[in-house]
C-alpha positions as CSV (number, residue, x, y, z in Angstrom):
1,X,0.0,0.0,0.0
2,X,2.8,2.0,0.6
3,X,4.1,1.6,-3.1
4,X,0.7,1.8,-4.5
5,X,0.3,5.7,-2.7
6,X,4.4,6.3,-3.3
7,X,3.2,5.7,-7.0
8,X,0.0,8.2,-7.0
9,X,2.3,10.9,-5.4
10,X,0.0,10.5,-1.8
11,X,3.4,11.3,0.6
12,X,1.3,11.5,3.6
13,X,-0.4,8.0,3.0
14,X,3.0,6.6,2.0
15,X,4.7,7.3,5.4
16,X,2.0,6.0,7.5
17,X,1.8,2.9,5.8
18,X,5.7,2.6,5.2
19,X,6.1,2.9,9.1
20,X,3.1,0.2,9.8
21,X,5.1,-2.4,7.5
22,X,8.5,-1.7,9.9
23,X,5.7,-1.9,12.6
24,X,4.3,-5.2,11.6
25,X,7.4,-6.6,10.0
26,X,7.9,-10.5,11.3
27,X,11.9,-10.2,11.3
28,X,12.7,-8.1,14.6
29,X,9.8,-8.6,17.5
30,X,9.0,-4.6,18.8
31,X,8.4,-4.8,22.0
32,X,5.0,-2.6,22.9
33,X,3.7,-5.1,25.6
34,X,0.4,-6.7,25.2
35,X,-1.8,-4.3,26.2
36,X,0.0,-1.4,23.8
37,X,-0.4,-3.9,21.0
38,X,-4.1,-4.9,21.2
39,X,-4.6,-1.0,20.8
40,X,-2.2,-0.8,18.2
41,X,-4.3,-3.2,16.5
42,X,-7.7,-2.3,16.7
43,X,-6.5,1.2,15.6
44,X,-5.0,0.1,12.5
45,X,-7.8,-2.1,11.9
46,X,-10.3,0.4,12.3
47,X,-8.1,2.7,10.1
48,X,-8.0,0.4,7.5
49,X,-11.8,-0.5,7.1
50,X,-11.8,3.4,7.0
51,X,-9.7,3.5,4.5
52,X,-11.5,1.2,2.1
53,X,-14.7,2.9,2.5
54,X,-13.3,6.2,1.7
55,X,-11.6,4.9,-1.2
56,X,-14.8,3.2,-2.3
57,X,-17.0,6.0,-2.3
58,X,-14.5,8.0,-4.0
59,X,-14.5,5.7,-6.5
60,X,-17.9,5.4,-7.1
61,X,-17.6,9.3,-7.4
62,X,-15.7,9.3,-10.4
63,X,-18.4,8.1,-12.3
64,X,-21.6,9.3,-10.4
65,X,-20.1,12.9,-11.4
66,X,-21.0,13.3,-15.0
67,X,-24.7,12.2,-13.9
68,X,-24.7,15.3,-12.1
69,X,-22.7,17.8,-14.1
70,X,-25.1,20.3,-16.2
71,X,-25.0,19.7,-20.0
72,X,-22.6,20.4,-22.6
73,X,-23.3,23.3,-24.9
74,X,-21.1,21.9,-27.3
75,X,-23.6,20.2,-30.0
76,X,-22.3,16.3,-31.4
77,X,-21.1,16.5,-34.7
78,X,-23.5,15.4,-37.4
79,X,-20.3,14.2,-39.5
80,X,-17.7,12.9,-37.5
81,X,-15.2,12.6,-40.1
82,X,-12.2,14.9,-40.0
83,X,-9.4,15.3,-42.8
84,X,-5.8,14.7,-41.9
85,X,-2.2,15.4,-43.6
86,X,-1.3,12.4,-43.7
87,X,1.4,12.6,-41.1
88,X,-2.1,12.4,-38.7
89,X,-2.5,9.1,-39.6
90,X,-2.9,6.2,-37.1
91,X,-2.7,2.7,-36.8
92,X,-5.9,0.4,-38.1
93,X,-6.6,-0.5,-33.9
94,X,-5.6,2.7,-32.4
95,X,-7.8,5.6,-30.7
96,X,-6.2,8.8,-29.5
97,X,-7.2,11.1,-27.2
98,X,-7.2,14.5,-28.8
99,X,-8.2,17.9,-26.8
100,X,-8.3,21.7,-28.2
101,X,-9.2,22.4,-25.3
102,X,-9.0,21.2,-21.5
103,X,-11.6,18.9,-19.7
104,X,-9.7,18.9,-16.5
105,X,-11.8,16.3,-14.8
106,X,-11.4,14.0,-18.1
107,X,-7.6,14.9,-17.3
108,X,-7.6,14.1,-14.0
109,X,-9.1,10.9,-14.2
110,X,-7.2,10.0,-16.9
111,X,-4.2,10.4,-15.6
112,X,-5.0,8.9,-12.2
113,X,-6.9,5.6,-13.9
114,X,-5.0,4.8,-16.8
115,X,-6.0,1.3,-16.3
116,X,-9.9,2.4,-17.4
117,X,-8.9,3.7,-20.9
118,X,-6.8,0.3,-21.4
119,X,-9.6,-1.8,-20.3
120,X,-12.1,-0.3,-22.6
121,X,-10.2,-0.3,-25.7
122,X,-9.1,-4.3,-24.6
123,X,-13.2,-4.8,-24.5
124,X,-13.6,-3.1,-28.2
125,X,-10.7,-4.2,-29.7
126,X,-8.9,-1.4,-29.8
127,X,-5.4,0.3,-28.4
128,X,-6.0,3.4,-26.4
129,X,-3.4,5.8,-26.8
130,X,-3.4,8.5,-24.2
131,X,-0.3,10.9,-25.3
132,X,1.1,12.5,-21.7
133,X,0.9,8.7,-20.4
134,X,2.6,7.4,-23.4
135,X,5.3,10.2,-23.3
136,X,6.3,8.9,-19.6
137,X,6.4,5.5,-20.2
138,X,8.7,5.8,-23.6
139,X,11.3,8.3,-21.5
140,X,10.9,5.7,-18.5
141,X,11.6,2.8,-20.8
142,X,14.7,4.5,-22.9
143,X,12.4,4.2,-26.3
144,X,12.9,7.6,-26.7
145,X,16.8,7.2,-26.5
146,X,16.9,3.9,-28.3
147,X,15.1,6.2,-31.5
148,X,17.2,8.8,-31.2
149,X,20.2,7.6,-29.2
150,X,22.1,11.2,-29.3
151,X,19.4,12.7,-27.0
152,X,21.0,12.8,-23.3
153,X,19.0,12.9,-20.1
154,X,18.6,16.4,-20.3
155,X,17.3,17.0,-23.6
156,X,15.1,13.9,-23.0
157,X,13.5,15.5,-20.0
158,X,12.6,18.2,-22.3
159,X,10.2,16.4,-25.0
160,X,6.7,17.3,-24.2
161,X,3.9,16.7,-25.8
162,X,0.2,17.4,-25.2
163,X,-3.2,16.3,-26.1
164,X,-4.0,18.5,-29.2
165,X,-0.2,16.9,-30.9
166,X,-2.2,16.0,-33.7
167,X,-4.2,18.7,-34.5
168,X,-1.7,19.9,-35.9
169,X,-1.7,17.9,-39.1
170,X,-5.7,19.1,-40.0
171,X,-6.1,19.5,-43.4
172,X,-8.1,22.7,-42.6
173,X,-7.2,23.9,-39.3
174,X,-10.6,25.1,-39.0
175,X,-11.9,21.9,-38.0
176,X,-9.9,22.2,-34.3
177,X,-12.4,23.9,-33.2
178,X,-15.0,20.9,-33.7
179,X,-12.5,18.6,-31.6
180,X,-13.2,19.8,-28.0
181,X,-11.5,17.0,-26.4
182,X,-12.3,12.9,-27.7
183,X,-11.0,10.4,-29.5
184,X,-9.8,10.1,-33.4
185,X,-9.2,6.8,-35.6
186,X,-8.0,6.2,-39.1
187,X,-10.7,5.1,-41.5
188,X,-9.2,6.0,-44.9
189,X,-6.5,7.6,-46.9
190,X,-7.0,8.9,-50.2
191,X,-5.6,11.5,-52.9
192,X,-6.8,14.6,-52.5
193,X,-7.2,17.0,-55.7
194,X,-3.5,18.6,-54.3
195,X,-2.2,15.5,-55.5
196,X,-1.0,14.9,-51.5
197,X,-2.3,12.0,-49.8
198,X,-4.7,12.7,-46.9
199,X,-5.8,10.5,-43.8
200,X,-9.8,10.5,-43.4
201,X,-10.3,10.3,-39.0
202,X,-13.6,10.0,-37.3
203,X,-13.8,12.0,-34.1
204,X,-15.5,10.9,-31.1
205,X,-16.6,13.3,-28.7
206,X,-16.3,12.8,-25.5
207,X,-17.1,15.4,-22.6
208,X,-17.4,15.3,-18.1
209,X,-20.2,18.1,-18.6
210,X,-22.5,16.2,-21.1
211,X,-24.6,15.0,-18.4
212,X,-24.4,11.9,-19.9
213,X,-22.3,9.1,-17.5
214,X,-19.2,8.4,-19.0
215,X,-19.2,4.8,-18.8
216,X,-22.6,5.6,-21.3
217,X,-20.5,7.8,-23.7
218,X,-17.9,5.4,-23.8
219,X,-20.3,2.3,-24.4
220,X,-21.8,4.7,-27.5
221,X,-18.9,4.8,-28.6
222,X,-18.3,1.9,-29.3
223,X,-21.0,0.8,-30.5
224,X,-20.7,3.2,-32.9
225,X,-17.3,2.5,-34.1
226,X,-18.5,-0.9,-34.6
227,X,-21.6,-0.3,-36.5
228,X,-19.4,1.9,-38.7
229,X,-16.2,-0.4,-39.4
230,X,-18.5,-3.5,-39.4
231,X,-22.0,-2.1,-40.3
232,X,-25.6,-2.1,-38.5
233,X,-26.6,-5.6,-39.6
234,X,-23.8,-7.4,-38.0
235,X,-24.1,-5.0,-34.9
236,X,-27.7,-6.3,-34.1
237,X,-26.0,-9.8,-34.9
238,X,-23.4,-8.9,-31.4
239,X,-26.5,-7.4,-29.4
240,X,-27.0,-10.8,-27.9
241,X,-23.6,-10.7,-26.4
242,X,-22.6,-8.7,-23.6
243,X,-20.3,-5.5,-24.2
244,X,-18.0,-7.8,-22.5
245,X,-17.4,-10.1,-25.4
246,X,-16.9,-7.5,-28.4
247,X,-13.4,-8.2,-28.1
248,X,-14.0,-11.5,-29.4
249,X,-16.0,-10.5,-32.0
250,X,-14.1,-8.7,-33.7
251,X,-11.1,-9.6,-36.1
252,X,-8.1,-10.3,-34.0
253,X,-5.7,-7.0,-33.4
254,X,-3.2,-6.6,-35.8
255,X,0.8,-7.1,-34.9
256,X,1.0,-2.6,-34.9
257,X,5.1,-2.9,-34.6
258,X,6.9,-2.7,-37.8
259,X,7.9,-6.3,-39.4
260,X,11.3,-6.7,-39.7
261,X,12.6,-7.6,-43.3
262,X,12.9,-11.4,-44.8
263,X,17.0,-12.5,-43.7
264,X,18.1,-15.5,-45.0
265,X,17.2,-18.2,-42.4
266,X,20.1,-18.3,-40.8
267,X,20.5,-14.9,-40.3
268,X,17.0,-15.1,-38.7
269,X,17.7,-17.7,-36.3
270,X,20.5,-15.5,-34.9
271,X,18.3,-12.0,-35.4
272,X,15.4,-13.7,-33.3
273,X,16.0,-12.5,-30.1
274,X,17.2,-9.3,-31.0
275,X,13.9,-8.7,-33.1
276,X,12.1,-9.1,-30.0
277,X,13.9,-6.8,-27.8
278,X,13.1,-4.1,-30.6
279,X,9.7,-5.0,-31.1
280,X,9.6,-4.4,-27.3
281,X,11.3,-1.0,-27.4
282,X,9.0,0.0,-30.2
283,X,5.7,-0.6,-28.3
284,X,3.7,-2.6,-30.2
285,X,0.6,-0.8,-30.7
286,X,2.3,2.5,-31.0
287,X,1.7,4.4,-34.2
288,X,5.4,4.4,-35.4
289,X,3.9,7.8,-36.8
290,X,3.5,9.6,-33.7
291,X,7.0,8.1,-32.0
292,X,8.9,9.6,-35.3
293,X,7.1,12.9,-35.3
294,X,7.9,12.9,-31.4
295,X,11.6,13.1,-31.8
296,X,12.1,13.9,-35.2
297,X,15.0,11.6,-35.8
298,X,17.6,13.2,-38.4
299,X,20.8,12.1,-40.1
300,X,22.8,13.0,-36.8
301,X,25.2,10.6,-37.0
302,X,27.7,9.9,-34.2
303,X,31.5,9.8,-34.7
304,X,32.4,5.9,-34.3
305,X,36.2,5.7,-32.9
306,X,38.4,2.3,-32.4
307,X,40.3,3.0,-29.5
308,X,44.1,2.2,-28.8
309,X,42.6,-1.3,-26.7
310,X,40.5,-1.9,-30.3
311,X,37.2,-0.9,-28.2
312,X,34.2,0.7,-30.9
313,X,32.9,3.2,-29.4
314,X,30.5,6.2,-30.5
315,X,31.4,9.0,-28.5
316,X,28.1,11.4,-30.1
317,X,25.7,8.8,-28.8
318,X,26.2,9.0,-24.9
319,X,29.9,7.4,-25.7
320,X,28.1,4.2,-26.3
321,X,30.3,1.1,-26.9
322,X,29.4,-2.1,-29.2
323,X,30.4,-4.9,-28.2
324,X,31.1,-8.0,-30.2
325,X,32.6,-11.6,-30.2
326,X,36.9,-10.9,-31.2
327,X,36.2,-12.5,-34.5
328,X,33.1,-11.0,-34.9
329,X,34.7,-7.5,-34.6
330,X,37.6,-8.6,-36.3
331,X,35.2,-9.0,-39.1
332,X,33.7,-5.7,-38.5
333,X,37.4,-4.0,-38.6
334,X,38.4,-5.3,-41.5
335,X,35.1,-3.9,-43.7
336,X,35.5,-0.6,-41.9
337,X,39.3,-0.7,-43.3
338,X,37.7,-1.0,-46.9
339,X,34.8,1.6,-47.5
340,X,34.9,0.4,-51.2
341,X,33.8,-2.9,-50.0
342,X,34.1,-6.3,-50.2
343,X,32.5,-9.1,-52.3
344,X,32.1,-12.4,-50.5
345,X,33.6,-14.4,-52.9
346,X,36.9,-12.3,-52.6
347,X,37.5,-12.8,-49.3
348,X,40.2,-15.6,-49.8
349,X,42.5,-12.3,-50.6
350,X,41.8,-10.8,-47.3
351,X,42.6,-13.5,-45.3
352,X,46.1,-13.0,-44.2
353,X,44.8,-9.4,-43.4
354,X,41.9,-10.4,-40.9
355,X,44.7,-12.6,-39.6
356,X,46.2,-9.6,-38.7
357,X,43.5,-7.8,-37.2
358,X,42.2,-10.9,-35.4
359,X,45.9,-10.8,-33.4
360,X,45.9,-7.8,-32.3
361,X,42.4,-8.6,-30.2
362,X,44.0,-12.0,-29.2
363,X,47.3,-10.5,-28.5
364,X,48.6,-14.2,-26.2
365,X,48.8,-15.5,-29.9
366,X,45.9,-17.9,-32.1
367,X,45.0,-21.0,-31.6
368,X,44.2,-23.8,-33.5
369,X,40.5,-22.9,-32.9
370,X,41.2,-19.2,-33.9
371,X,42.9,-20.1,-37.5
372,X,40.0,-22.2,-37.9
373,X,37.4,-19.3,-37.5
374,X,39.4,-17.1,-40.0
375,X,39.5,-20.2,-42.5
376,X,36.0,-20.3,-42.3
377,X,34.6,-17.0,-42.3
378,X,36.6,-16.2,-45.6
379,X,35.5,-19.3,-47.4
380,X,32.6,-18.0,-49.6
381,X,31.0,-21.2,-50.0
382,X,29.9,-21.5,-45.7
383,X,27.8,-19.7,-44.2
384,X,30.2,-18.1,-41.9
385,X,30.6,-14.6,-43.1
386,X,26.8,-14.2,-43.3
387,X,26.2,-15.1,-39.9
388,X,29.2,-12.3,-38.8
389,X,27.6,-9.8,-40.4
390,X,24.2,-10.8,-38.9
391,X,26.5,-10.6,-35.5
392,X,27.5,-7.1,-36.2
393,X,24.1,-5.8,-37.5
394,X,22.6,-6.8,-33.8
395,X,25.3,-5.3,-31.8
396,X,24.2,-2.2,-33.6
397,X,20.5,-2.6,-33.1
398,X,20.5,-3.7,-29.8
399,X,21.7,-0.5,-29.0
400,X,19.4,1.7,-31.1
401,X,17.0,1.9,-33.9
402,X,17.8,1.0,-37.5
403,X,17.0,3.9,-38.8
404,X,20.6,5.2,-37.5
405,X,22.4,1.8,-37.1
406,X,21.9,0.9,-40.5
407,X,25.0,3.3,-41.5
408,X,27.1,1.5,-39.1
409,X,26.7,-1.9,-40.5
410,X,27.8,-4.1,-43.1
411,X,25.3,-4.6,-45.9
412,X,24.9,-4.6,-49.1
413,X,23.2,-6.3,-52.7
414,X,23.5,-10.1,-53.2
415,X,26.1,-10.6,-55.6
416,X,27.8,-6.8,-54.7
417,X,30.1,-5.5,-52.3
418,X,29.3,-5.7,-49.5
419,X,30.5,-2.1,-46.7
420,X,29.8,0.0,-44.0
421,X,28.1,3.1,-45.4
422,X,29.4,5.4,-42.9
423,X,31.0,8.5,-44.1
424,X,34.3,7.7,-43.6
425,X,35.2,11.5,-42.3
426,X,33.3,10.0,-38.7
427,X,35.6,6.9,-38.2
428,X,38.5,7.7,-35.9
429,X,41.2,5.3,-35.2
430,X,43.3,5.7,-32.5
């Protein structure tokens, strides 16, 4: 209980019951005597029944509220479809909360329940993006630095972003007036006749002073989102189902994180579990839209240096390091020694050469065991050399998003050289 008040910023509620679990702890017996104790009890006791039934009428307030609230002047809109740059698009299962203007008790409860906007969407089929929420859980997670890995702690404490974000991609910004405060989808794109392509969103409006119950407006909604992306006639077919079970119903969410490309399936094997890590970091779900137009990622590319010790290191990206296996980044060393490239079915004539590299990581001399790597990664005809570079292309993007580590490297065409597109004006060896 302690944690659970810590978390909702309560600092009063958090030190009583942070001193009543050293109280009651089992490990070291207080001594209070028996008589002390049985008060001790029935005082915390009565405290906590208290407690709940505070907590349970306030509850029961946040949504006995808007029955009591006068009405909204604000009329619904006869045609909730709104146009978008597309840049305003969203993902096919996502609703975002958009505001011109402040609700604060939609804010507040919001923010203090985000666990009633997840339920909700989970019962429609939908993913409920709430932007200030999802902004603190990207900067608590490191997405944020992961995307763009040359923001530092400083400028990541900066990044804000509001509930009216998207509004600024209207086609006609006119229309922000309509969107009080509710939620938008993506229905459609199309052309428009300025030959740019345009995202068609339906607004929801959604309002504490309607004088409708919110648990009412949000049922509505959904109904109506239903009945629009599925159509009246199979709506009456769901009405002898319980709200409950239009999760079901519907088509199973789509997989919202972006699909990596088609490796060989080698490469795959070894990619697997650092696929997963990024589809983590990514939040699946997420409108990849909205977490690029967050940070607007650029070509900022950081310096990479090889130390004296033959560390890699980029000192523009927090003085990240990337760590590989020795032949693995004698591999690496060798392509960054040759921004021309090399094709795979040359490598014979740079064997001696990654020989040379591969002793100065292994300076106690190469083994048996060692040779035997170097003969194999520069025979064309194994697999070896493919599943280095798969090595090196996951240190990279372990560390941060491909849209940067994709300079750093190795890649190329089948049947071409293979490099490291990195300007080589950024490489530093020491």
């Amino acid at each position: 209980m302690a944690y659970r008040y810590y978390q909702n910023q309560k600092m009063v509620a958090t030190w009583v019951f942070g001193i009543l679990a050293l109280l009651f702890q089992p490990i070291y017996k207080i001594a209070l005597g028996r008589t002390v104790w049985n008060m001790v009890d029935v005082i915390v006791a009565l405290l906590l029944i208290a407690l709940f039934i505070m907590e349970w009428r306030n509850s029961r307030k946040d949504y006995v509220k808007y029955q009591t609230l006068p009405p909204d002047d604000h009329p619904e809109l006869e045609d909730n479809k709104v146009e978008f740059q597309l840049k305003g698009k969203l993902a096919p299962k996502e609703l975002v909360y958009v505001a011109s203007e402040e609700d604060k008790a939609l804010t507040e409860l919001f923010e203090a329940h985000p666990e009633m906007l997840e339920g909700w969407g989970k019962m429609i089929g939908f993913q409920i993006v709430y932007l200030p929420l999802l902004l603190k859980r990207l900067k608590d997670k490191k997405v944020l630095q992961y995307r763009a890995p040359y923001l530092g702690d400083e400028e990541l404490k900066g990044i804000e972003i509001g509930n009216d974000f998207l509004l600024q991609y209207l086609d006609n910004p006119g229309d922000k007036n309509k969107l009080k405060h509710g939620f938008i989808r993506t229905e459609n794109i199309y052309r428009g006749d300025d030959g740019k392509d345009k995202a068609i969103n339906r607004f929801y409006p959604l309002s504490s002073t309607s004088g409708e119950p919110l648990a009412d407006q949000l049922h509505r909604i959904g109904k109506q989102i239903f009945t629009e992306r599925y159509g009246q006639e199979r709506y009456l077919e769901q009405q002898s189902r319980t709200f409950d079970d239009w999760g079901d119903a519907t088509p199973k969410t789509e997989d919202l994180g972006s699909t990596p490309q088609k490796e060989e399936e080698t490469i795959d094997n070894l990619m697997e579990e650092i696929r997963e890590r990024i589809a983590k970091l990514r939040q699946r779900g997420i409108a990849e839209s909205i977490l690029e137009q967050l940070i607007h990622p650029d070509d900022r590319l950081s310096r990479l240096v090889v130390t004296k010790d033959n560390r890699i290191v980029l000192p523009d990206y927090q003085n990240m390091e990337i760590k590989m296996e020795p032949i693995v980044k004698a591999v690496y060393l060798l392509f960054l020694k040759h921004p021309e490239g090399i094709t795979f079915k040359c490598l014979p004539d740079y064997r001696q050469e990654l020989a040379e590299i591969y002793t100065k990581l292994r300076p106690m001399g190469l083994t048996d065991k060692a040779l035997q790597s170097i003969e194999d990664v520069t025979n064309p005809l194994l697999n070896s050399i493919n599943e280095k570079c798969a090595r090196i292309r996951g240190a990279f993007l372990g560390e941060f998003d491909e849209y940067m580590a994709k300079y750093y490297y190795i890649e190329g065409k089948r049947g071409e050289a293979k490099k490291i597109t990195l300007p080589r004006d950024l490489v530093v060896w020491e």
